[in-house]
C-alpha positions as CSV (number, residue, x, y, z in Angstrom):
1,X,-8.8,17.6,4.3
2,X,-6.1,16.7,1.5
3,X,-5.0,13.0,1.1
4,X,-1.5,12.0,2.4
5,X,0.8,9.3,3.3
6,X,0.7,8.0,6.4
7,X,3.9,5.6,6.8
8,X,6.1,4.2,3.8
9,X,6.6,0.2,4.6
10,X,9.0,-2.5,3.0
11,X,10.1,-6.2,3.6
12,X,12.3,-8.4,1.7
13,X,9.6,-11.1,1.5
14,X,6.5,-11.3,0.6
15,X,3.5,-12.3,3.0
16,X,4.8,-10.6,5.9
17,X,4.2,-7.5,8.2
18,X,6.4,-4.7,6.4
19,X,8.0,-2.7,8.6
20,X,8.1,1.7,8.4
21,X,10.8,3.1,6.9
22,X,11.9,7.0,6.5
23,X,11.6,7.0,2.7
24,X,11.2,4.6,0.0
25,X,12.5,4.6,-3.5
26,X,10.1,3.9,-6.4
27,X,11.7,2.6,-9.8
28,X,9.7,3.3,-13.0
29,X,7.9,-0.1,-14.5
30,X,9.2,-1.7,-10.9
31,X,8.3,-0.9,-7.8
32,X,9.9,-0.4,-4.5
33,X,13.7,-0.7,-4.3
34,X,14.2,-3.8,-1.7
35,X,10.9,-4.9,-1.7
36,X,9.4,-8.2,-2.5
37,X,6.8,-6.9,-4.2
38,X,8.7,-5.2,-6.5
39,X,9.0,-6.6,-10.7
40,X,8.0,-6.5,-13.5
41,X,4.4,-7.3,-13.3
42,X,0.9,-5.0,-11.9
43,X,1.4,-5.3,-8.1
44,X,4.0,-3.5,-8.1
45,X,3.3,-1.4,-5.3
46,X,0.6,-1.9,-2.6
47,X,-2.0,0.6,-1.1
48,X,-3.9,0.6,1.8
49,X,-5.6,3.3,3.6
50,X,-5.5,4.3,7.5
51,X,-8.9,4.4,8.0
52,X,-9.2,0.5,7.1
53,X,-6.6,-0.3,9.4
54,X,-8.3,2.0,12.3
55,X,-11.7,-0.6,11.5
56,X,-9.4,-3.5,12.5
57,X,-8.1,-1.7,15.4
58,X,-12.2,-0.8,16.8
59,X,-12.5,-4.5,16.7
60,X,-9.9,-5.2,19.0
61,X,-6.5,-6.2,17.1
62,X,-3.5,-4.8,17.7
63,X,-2.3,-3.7,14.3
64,X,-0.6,-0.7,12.2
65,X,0.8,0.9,9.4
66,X,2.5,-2.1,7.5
67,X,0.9,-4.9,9.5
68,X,-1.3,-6.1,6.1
69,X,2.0,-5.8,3.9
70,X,1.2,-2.4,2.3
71,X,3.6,-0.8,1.1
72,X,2.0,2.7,1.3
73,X,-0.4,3.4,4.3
74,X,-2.8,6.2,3.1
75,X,-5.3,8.9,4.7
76,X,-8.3,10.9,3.4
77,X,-8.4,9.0,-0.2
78,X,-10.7,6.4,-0.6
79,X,-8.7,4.3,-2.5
80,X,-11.1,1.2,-3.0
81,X,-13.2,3.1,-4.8
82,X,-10.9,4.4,-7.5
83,X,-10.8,2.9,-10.6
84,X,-8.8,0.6,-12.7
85,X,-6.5,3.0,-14.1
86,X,-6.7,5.7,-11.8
87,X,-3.6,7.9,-11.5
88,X,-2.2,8.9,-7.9
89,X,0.5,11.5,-7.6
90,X,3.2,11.6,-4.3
91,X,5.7,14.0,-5.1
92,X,7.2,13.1,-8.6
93,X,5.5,9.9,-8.4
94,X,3.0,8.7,-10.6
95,X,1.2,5.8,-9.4
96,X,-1.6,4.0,-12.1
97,X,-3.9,1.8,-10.0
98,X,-4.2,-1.9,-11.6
99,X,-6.1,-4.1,-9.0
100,X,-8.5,-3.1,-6.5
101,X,-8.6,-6.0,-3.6
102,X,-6.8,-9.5,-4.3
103,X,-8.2,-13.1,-3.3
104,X,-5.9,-15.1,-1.0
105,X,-5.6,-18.8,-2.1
106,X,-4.2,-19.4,1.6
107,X,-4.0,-17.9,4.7
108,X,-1.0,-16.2,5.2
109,X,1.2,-15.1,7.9
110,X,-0.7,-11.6,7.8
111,X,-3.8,-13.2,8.6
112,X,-2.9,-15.5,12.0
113,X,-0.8,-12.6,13.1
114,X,-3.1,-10.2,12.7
115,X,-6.4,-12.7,13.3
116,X,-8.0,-11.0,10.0
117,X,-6.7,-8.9,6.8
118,X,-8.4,-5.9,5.2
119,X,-6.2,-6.1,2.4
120,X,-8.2,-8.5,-0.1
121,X,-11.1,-6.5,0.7
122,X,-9.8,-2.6,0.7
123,X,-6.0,-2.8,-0.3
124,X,-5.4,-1.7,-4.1
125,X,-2.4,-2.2,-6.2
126,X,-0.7,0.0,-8.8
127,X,2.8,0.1,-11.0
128,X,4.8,2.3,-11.0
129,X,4.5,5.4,-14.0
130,X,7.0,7.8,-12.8
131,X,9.6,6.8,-10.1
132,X,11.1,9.0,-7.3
133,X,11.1,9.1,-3.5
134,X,7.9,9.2,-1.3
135,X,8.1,9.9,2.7
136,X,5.9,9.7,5.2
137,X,3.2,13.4,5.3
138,X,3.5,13.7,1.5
139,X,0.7,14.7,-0.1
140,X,-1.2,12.5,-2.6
141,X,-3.2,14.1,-4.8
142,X,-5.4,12.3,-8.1
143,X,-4.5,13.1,-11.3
């Protein structure tokens, strides 16, 4: 089975559910175009894969595709286990991983909507190498 994006999810804010959208556009060195993650620094852009959210979901919560902020919701790459500096292509997108999981100072709105967040444990952040467009069914494939 090939790896592939599940949903595409943005918000203006961040520490917030992000909500699907048909399409996002990734900038070069940026990010997401209208999301709060984007700038110039290495969490640029946020993974997290399916099959973490579905381990959430067996214990009872009601929760999706962009309900732990990610930007990109992923399936059939296990992307906690890639390394610092791994390279992930959508499309003409050229994602570089730069931080596997993340430690939350504070619990944020994620967490007492939600009851519980995968994403410090299993989400994994990269920047953004090449830019373009990346929908929802495109394949991801490592470089």
């Amino acid at each position: 089975m090939s790896a592939s994006v599940v949903a595409v999810n943005i918000s203006r804010n961040k520490g917030e559910r992000k909500k699907a959208a048909p399409e996002v556009h990734l900038r070069e060195n940026f990010g997401i175009i209208g999301d709060g993650h984007a700038g110039d620094w290495h969490r640029q852009v946020s993974l997290l894969a399916q099959e973490s959210i579905d381990k959430m979901v067996q214990l009872g919560l009601s929760v999706g595709a962009g309900d732990f902020a990610e930007n990109i919701t992923t399936r059939g790459i296990d992307l906690m286990h890639l390394p610092i500096g791994a390279r992930l292509g959508i499309g003409p997108v050229v994602l570089e991983i730069s931080q596997i999981g993340k430690e939350c100072h504070t619990r944020c709105a994620i967490y007492y909507q939600a009851g519980d967040c995968v994403m410090p444990k299993e989400g994994v952040f990269a920047t953004v190498i090449s830019g373009g467009v990346v929908r929802p069914d495109d394949e991801i494939e490592l470089l």
